[in-house]
N, C-alpha and C positions, 0 to 999 in steps of 0.2 A: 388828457394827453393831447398837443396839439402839436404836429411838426411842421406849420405855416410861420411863418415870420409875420410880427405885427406890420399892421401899417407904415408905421414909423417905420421901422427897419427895414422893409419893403424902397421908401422913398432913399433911408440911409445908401443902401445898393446901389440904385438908380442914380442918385445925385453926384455918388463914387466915382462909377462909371461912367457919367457924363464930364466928370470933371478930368476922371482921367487920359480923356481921348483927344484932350488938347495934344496930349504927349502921345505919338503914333508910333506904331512899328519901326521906322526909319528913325526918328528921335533915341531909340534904345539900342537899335542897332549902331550908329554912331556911337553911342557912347561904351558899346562894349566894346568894341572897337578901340576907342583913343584911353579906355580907365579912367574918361573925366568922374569926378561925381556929379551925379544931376541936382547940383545947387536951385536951378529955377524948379523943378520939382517937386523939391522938400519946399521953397519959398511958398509957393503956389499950394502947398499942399497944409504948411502955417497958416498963410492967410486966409484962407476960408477956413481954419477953424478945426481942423480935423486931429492935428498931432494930441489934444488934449479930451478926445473923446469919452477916455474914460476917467480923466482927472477930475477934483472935485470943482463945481462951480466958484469954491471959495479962493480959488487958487487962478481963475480963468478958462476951466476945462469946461465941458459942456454935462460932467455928472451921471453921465451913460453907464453902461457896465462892459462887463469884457464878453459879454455874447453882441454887443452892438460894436464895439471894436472888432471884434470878429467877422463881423458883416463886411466891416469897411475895410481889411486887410486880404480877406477873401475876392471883392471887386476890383482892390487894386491890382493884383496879380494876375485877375484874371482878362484883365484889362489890356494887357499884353505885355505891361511890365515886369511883369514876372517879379522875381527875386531883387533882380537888382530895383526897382523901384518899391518892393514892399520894405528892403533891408533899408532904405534910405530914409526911412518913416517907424521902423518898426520899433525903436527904440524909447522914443518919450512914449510911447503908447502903454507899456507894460513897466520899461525899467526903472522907474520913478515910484510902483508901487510902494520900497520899503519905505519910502520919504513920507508916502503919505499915513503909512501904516506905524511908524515907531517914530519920525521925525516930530519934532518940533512945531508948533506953529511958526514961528521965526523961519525954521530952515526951513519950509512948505512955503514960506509966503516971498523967500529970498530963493531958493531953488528953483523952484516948477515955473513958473511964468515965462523967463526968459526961453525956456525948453520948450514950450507947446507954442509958442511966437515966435519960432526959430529966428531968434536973435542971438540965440547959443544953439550948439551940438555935443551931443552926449555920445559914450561908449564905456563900455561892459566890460571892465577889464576882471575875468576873474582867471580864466584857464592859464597853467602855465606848461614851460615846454619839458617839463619830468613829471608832472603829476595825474593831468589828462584830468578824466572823470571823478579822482580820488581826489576833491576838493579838501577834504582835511588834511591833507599831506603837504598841502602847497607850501612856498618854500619863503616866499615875499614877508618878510618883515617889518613892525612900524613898531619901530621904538620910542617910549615918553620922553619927550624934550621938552624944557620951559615951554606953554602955550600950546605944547599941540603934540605931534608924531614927526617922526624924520623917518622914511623908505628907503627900502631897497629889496631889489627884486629883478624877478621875470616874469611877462606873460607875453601870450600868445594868441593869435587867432583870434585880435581883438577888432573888432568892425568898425570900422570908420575913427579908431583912431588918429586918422593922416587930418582929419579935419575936424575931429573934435575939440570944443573948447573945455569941456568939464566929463570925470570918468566917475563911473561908478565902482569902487574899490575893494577889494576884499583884501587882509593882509594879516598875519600871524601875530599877535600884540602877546603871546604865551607861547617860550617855547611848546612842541610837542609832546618832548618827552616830563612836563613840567605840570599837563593837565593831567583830572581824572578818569576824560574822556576827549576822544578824536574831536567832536564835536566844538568843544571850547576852546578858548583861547582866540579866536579868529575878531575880529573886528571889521567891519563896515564902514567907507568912507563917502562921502560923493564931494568930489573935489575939484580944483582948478588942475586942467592938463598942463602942467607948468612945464614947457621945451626946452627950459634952460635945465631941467633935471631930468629927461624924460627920451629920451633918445624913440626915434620910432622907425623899422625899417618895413616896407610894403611885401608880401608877401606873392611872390609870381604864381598865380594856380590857373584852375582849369575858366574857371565859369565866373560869374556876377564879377566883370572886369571895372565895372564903372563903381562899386563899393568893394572899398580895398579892407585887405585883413589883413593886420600886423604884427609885428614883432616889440614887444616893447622893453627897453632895458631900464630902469630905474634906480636912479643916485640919488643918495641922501634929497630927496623929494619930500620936503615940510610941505605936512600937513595941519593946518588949526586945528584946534580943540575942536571950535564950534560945526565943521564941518565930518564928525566922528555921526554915523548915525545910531543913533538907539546905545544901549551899554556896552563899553569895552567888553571882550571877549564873547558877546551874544552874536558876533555876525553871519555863524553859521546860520542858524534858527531863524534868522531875518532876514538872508538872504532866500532862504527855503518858500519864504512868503508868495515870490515872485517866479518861481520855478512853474509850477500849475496855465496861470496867465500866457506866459511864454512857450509853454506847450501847446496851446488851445492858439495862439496865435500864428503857429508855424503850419499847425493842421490848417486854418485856412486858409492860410497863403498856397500850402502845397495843391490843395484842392482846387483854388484858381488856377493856378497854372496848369494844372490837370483836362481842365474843363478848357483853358484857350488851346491847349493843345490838339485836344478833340474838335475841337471846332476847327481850327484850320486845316485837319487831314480831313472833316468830313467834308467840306467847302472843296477840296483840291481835288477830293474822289468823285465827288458831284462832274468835276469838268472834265477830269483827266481821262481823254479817251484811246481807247488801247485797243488793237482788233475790231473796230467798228464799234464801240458800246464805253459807257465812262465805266470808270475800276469799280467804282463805288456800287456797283450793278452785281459784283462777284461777292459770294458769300467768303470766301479768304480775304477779303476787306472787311465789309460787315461785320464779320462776328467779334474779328478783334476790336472795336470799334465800341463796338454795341457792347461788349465786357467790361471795358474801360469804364465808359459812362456807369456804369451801374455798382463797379467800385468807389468811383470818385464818388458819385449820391450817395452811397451807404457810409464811406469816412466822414462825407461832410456832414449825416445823423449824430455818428458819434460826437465831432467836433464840439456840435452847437447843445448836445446832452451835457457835454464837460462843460463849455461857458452858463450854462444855464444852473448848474450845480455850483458854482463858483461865484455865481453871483446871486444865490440862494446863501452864499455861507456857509454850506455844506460841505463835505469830506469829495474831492472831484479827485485826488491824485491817480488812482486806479485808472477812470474816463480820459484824464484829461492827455496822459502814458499814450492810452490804445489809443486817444484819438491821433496824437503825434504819430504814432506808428502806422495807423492803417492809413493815414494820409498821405503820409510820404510813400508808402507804399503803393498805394493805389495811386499818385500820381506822377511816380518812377514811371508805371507800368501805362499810363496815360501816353505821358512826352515819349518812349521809345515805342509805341505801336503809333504813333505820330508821325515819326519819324520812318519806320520801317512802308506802314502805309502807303508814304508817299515818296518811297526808290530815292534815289539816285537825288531830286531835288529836297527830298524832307534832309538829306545831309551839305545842302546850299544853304548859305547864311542867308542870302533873301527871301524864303520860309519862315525863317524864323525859328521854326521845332527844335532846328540842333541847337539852339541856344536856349531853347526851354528843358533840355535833357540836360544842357549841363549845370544849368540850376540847378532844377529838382532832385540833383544830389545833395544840396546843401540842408534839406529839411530830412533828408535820411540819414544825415552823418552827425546833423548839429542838431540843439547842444547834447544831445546824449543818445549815442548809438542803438540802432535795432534790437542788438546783443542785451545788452543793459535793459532795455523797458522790457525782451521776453523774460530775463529774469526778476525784474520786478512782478512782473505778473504771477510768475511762477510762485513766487514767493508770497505775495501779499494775498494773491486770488485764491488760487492752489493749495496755498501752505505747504508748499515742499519746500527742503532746507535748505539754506541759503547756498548759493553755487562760487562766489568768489569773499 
């Protein structure tokens, strides 16, 4: 049992976070600011190589696994870009897995490349606005037409829709009441975002202003054969592939942003001096402080236990849950003693902190709530009956 990071992964971090610091504090805060997306970013963040870290080398990726993805999403965030600059990356990283898992050679060799070169941008469209977390329910249809599927549908709270060029699709090919089971029926696309069928409206929220969530409406939206992934009606099951990744991914983003959080209230208690002495001197700083730290290190154990299982092959969904959970958790509770720490300016956008608390909602709430992983646990760990 070893919980050092190789060399290699050591240098992975390093080079992360060297790369990231071209893009500074004032870079993010501008862009939260105006909702631009950070196009030179993601560019900058393509060309050296990194979108495809865990894709296979046959396809242009670098052939890594998703505990060295891990590393490199964990530095970015914690880099100071927090969310919005992990969400602007975070997507070829993980969401390409079914492609390479059930896909084709053809569609592997015609998909992935243009994604990890960002010469295209991708988006997850699965959630819709009645179904929520009960993905077999969803309501999006593709019906067989000569050559291919024609859509329609809704979803929602789909990330960087406004500027993606190709989505990854989930869509009912069987009605519901028509399967043996919830589970069937559903089918997997990865397709051209086609705007002339495709309506997309931006969604106003709290936080990660520069990567926008959307609204998507979907009209008779042809889709080809050849872009269908893995067997009609298996999309459930293939999609599920990519669920694990995506959790082990969000734990270490959460956890960077945890850790810049800390850093900048311990930096600011260092200086900030009150009655003769810096704050940072009062054990009602400290300890909260000092708490923080020590849940972020212990989620970011579990994080890298789940990537480490998951690219062993092994059964991670239990780990890969709690890491999602205690991360976001632990670094909710990171960004608001951040923020409290440091009065009156930790709630100034020139800090910074307020705009890392209202991230570090987005890995507590997406893609699947608090609620949902303690009942998973409950259930699978536990073995107590199922609650919903």
């Amino acid at each position: 049992m070893d919980f050092a990071f190789t060399e290699d992964q050591r240098n992975i971090r390093e080079t992360v976070l060297k790369h990231c610091s071209q893009f500074g504090d004032d870079y993010w805060l501008e862009h939260d600011r105006s909702g631009e997306y950070p196009l030179d970013f993601h560019k900058s963040m393509a060309d050296a190589g990194w979108l495809g870290i865990a894709m296979p080398e046959a396809v242009g990726g670098s052939g890594l696994g998703i505990t060295e993805a891990a590393v490199m999403m964990q530095a970015v965030a914690e880099s100071g870009g927090g969310m919005s600059a992990a969400s602007s990356v975070h997507g070829p990283v993980f969401g390409l897995e079914p492609v390479i898992l059930f896909g084709t050679e053809e569609q592997q060799t015609r998909m992935i490349p243009p994604i990890i070169s960002g010469e295209e941008k991708m988006c997850f469209a699965v959630t819709e606005p009645n179904t929520g977390l009960d993905t077999t329910s969803l309501k999006t249809r593709a019906e067989k037409v000569p050559g291919g599927y024609k859509v329609n549908g809704e979803k929602i709270w789909i990330t960087n829709a406004h500027v993606a060029d190709r989505m990854l699709l989930i869509a009912r090919t069987t009605p519901l009441e028509e399967v043996k089971k919830k589970t069937e029926g559903l089918t997997l696309f990865y397709c051209k975002l086609d705007r002339s069928a495709i309506e997309h409206r931006l969604i106003p929220k709290m936080g990660r202003h520069a990567v926008g969530s959307n609204m998507l409406f979907i009209s008779d939206l042809f889709i080809p054969e050849e872009d269908r992934i893995g067997e009609e009606g298996q999309g459930f099951r293939i999609l599920l592939k990519g669920l694990n990744p995506e959790r082990v991914l969000l734990g270490a983003e959460a956890t960077g942003l945890g850790r810049i959080a800390i850093k900048k209230a311990s930096k600011y208690a260092q200086e900030r001096v009150v009655f003769g002495r810096p704050i940072g001197q009062n054990q009602g700083i400290q300890h909260p402080l000092a708490k923080a730290w020590m849940q972020v290190e212990a989620a970011s154990l579990m994080v890298f236990k789940a990537a480490m299982l998951f690219d062993k092959g092994e059964d991670c969904g239990v780990e890969a849950n709690s890491a999602k959970y205690l991360a976001a958790e632990a670094g909710y509770e990171a960004c608001q003693t951040a923020v409290m720490s440091m009065g009156g300016m930790g709630y100034a956008q020139e800090y910074h902190v307020e705009r890392y608390l209202r991230e570090v909602l987005i890995p507590r709430i997406a893609p699947i709530s608090p609620h949902m992983i303690l009942n998973f646990i409950a259930e699978k760990v536990l073995e107590l009956p199922r609650s919903y």
